[in-house]
DSSP file (Angstrom, degrees, kcal/mol; ACC not computed):
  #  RESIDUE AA STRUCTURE BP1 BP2  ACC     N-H-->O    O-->H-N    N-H-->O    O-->H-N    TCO  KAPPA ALPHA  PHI   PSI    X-CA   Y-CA   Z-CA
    1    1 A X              0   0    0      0, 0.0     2,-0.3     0, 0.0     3,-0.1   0.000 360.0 360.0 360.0 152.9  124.6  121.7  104.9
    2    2 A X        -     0   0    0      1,-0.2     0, 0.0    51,-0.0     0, 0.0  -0.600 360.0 -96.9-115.9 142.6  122.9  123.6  102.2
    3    3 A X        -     0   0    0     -2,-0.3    50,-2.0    49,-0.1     2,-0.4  -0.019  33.1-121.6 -44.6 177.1  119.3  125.4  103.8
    4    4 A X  E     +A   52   0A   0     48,-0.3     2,-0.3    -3,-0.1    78,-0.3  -0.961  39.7 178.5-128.1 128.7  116.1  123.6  103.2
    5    5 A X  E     -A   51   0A   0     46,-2.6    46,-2.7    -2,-0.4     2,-0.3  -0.782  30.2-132.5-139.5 165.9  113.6  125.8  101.3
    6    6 A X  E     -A   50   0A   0     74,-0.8     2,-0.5    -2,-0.3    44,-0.2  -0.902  30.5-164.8-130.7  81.9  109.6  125.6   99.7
    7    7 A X  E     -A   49   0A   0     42,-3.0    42,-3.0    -2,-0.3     2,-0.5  -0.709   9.8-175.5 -62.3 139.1  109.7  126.9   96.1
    8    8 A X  E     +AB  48  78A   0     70,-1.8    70,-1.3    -2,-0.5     2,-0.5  -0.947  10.0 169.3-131.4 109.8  106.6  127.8   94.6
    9    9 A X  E     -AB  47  77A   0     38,-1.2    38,-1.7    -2,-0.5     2,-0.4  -0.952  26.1-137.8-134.4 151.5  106.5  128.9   90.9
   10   10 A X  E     - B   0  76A   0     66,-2.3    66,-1.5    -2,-0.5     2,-0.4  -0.889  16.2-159.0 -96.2 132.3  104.1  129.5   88.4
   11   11 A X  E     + B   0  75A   0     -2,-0.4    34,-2.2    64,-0.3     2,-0.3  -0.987  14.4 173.6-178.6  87.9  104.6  128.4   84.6
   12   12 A X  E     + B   0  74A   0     62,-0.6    62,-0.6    -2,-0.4     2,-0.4  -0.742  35.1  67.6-107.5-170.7  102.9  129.7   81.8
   13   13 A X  E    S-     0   0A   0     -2,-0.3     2,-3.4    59,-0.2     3,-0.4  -0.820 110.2 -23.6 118.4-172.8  102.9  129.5   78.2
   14   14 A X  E    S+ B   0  71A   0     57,-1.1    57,-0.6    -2,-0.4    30,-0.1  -0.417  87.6 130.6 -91.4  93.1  101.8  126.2   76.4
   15   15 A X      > +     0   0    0     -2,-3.4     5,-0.8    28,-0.5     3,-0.4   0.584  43.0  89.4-112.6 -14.1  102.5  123.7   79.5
   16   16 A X  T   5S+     0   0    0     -3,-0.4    29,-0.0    27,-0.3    28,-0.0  -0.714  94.9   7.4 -98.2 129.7   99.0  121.7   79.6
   17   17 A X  T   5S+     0   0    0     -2,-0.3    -1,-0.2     1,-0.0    -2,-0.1   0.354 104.8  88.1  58.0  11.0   98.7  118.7   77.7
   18   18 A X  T   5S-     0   0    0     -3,-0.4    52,-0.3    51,-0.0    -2,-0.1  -0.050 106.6 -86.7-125.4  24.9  102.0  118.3   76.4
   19   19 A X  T  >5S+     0   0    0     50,-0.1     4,-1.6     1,-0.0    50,-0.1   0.619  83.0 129.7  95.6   0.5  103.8  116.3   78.9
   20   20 A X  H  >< +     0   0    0     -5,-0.8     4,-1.0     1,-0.2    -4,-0.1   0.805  69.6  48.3 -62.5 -51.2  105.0  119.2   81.2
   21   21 A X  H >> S+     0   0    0     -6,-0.3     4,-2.4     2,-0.2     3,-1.3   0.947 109.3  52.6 -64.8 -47.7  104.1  118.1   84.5
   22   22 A X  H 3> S+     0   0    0      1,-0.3     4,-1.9     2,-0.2    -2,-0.2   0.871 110.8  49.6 -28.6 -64.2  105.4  114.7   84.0
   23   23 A X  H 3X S+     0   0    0     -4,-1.6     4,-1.0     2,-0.2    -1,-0.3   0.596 110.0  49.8 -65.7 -11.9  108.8  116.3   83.0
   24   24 A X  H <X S+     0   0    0     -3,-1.3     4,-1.4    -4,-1.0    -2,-0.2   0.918 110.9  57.3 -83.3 -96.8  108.7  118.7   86.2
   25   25 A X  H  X S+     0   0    0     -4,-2.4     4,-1.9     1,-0.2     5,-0.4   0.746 108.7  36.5 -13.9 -57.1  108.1  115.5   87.9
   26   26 A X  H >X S+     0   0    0     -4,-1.9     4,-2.5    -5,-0.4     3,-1.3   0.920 117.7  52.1 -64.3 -70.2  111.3  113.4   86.7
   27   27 A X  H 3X S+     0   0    0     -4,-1.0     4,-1.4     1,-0.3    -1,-0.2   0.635 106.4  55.1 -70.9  -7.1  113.6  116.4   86.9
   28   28 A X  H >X>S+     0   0    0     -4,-1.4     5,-1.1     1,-0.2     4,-1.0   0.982 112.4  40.8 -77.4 -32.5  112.4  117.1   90.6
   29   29 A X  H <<5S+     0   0    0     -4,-1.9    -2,-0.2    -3,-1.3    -1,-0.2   0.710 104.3  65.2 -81.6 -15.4  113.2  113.8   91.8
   30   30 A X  H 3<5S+     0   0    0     -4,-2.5    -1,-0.2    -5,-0.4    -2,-0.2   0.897 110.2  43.1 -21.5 -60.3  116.4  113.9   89.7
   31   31 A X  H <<5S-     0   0    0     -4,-1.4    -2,-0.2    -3,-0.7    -1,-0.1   0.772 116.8-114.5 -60.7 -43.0  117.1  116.7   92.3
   32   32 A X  T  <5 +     0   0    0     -4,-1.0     2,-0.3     1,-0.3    20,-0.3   0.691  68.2 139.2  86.8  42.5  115.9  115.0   95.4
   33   33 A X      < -     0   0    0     -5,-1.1     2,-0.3    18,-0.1    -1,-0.3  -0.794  42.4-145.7-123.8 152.1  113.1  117.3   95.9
   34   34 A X  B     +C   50   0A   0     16,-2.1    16,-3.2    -2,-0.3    55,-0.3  -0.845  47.6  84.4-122.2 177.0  109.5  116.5   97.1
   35   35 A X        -     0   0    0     53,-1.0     2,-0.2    -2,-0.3    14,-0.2  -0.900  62.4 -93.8 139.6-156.4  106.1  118.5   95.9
   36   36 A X        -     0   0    0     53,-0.4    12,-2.6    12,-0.3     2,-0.3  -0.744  11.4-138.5-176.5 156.9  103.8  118.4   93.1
   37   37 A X  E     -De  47  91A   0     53,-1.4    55,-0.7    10,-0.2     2,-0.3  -0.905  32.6-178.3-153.4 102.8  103.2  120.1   89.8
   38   38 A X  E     -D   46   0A   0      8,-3.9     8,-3.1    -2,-0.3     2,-0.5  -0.749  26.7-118.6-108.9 165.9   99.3  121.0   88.9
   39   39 A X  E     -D   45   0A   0     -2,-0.3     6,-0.2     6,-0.2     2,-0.2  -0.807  27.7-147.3 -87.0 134.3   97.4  122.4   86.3
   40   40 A X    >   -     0   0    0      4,-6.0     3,-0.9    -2,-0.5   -24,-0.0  -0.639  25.8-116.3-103.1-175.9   95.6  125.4   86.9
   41   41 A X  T 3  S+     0   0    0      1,-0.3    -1,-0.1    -2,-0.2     4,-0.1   0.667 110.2  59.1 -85.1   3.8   92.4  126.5   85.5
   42   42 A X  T 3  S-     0   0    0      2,-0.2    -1,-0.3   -30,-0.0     3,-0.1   0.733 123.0 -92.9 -86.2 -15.0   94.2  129.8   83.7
   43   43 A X  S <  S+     0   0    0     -3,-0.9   -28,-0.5     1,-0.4   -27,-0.3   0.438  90.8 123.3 124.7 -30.8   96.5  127.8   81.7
   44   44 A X        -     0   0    0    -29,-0.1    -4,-6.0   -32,-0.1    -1,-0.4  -0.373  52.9-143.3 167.2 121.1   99.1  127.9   84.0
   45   45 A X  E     - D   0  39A   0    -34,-2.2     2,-0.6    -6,-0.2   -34,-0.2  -0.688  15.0-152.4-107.0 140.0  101.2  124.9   86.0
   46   46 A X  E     - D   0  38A   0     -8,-3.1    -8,-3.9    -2,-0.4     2,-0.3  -0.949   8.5-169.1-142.1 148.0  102.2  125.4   89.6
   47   47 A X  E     -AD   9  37A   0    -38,-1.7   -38,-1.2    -2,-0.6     2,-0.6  -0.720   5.4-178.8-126.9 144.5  105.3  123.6   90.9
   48   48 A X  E     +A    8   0A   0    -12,-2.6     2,-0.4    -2,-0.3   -12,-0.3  -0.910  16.0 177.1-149.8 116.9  105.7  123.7   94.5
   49   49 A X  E     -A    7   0A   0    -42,-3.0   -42,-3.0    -2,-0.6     2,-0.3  -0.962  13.3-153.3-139.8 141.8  108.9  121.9   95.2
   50   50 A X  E     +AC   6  34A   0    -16,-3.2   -16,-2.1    -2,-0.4     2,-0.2  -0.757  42.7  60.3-102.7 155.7  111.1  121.2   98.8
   51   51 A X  E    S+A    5   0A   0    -46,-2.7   -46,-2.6    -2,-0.3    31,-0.1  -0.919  82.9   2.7 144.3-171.8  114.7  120.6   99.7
   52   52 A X  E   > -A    4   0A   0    -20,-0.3     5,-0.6    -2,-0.2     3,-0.5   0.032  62.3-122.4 -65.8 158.4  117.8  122.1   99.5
   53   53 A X  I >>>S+     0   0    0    -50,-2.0     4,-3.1     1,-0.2     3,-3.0   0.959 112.4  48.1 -50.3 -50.7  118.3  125.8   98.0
   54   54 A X  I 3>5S+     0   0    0      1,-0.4     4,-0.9     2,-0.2    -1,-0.2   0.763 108.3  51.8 -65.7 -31.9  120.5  124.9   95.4
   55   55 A X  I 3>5S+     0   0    0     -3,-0.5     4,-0.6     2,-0.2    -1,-0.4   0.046 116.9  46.1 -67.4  -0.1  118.3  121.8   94.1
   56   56 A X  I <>5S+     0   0    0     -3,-3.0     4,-2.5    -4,-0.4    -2,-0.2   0.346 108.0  48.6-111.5 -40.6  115.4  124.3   94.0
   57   57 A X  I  X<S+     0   0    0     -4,-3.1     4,-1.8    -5,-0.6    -2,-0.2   0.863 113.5  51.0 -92.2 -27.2  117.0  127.0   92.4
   58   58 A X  H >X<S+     0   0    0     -4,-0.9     4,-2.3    -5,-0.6     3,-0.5   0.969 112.5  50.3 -64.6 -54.3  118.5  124.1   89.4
   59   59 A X  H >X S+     0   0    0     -4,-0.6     4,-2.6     1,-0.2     3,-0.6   0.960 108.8  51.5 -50.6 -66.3  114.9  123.1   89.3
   60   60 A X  H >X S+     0   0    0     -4,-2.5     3,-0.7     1,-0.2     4,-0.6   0.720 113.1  43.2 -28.2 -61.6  114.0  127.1   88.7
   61   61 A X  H <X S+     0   0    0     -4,-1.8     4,-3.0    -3,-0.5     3,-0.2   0.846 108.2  57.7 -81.1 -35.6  116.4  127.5   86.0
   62   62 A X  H << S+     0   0    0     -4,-2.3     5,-0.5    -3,-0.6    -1,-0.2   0.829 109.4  51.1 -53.2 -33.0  115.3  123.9   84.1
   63   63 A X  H << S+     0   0    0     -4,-2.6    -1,-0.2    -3,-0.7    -2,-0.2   0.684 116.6  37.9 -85.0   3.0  111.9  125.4   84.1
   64   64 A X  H  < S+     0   0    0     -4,-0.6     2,-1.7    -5,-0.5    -2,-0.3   0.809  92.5  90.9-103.8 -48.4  113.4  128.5   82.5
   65   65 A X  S  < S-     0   0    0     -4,-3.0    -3,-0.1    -5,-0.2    -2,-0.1   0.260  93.1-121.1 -63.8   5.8  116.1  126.8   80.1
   66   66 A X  S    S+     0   0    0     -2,-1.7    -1,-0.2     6,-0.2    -3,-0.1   0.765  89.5  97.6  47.2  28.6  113.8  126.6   77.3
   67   67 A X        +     0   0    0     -5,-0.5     2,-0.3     4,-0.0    -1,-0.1  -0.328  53.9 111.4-136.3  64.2  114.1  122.4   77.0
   68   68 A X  S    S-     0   0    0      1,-0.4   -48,-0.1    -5,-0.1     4,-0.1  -0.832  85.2 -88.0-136.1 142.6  111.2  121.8   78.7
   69   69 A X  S    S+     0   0    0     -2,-0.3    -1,-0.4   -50,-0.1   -50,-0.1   0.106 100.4  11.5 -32.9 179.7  107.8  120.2   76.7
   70   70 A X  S    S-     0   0    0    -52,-0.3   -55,-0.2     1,-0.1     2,-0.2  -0.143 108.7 -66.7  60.0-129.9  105.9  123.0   75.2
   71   71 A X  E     -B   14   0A   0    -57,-0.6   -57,-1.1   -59,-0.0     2,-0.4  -0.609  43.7-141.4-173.5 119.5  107.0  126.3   75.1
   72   72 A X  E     +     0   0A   0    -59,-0.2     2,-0.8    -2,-0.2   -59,-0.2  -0.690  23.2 169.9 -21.9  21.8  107.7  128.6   78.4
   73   73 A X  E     -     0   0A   0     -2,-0.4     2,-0.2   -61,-0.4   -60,-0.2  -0.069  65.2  -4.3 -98.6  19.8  106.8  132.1   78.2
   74   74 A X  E     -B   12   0A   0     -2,-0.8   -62,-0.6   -62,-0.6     2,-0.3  -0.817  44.4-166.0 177.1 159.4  107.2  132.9   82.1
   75   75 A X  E     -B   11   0A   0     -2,-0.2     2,-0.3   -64,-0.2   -64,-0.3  -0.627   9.4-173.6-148.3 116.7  107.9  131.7   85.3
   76   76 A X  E     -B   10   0A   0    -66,-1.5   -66,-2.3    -2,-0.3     2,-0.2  -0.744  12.4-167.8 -97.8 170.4  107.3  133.5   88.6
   77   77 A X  E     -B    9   0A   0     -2,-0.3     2,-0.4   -68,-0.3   -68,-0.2  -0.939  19.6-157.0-147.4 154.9  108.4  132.2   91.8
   78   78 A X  E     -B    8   0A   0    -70,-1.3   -70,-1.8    -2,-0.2     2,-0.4  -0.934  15.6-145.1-139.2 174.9  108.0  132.7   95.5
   79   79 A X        +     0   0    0     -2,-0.4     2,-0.4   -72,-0.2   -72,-0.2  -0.901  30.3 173.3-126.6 139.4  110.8  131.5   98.2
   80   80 A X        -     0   0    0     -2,-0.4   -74,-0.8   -74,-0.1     2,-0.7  -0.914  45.3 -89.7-154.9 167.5  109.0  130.3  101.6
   81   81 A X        -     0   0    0     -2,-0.4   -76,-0.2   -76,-0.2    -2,-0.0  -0.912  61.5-100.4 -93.5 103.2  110.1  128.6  104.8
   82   82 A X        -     0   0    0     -2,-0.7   -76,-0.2   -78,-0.3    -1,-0.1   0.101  30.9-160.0 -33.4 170.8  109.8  124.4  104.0
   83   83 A X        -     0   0    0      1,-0.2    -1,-0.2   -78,-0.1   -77,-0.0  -0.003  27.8-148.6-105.9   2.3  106.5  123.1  105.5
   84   84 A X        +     0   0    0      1,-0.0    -1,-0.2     3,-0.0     3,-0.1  -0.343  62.4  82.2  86.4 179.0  107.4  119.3  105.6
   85   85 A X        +     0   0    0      1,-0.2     2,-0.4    -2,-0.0    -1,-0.0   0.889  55.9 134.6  42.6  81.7  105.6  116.2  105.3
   86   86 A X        -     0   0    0      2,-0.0     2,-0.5   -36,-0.0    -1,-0.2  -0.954  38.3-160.0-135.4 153.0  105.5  116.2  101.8
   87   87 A X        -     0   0    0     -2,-0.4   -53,-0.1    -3,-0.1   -52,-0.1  -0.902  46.5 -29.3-150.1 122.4  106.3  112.9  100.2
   88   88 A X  S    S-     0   0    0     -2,-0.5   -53,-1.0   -54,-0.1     2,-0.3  -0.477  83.3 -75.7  79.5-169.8  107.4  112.2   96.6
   89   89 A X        -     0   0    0    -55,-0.3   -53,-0.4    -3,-0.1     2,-0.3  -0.940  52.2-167.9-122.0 127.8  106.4  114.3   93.8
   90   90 A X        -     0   0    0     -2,-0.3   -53,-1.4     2,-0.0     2,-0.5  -0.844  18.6-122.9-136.6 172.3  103.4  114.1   92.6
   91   91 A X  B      e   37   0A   0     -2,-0.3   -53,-0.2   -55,-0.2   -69,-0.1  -0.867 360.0 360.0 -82.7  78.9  100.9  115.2   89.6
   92   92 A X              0   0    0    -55,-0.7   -54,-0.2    -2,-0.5    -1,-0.1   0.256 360.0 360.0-106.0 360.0   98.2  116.8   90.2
């Protein structure tokens, strides 16, 4: 059974107002992952997605893969211990 993990990654570049989160959205539940994708006030989207590693770490690379709305110009990430009770994906 593949671990269970809490990514958390940060997104900049021109990701706000162009449909980003929305796209986040589909491809996490593509995955089978639950979270959220907000805007923050820098410009800057943060994706906080759970589930298995390997379903986290496709999402990490889809936000990386340069065929994403916008245009991409970073993504850091942090790797965490799940906390649960998260339900769906949502938009924040």
């Amino acid at each position: 059974m593949d671990e269970r993990v809490r990514l958390t990654a940060w997104v900049r570049g021109r990701v706000q107002g162009v449909g980003f989160r929305w796209w986040v959205r589909s491809r996490a539940l593509e995955l089978g992952l639950t979270g959220s994708a907000s805007n923050l006030v820098d410009g800057r989207v943060e994706v906080i997605a759970e589930g298995p590693r390997k379903a986290c770490e496709e999402l990490l690379d889809l936000l990386r893969g340069g065929s994403t709305p916008g245009r991409v110009t970073g993504v850091a990430e942090r790797w965490a211990e799940p906390r649960d009770g998260l339900q769906g994906f949502i938009e924040r």
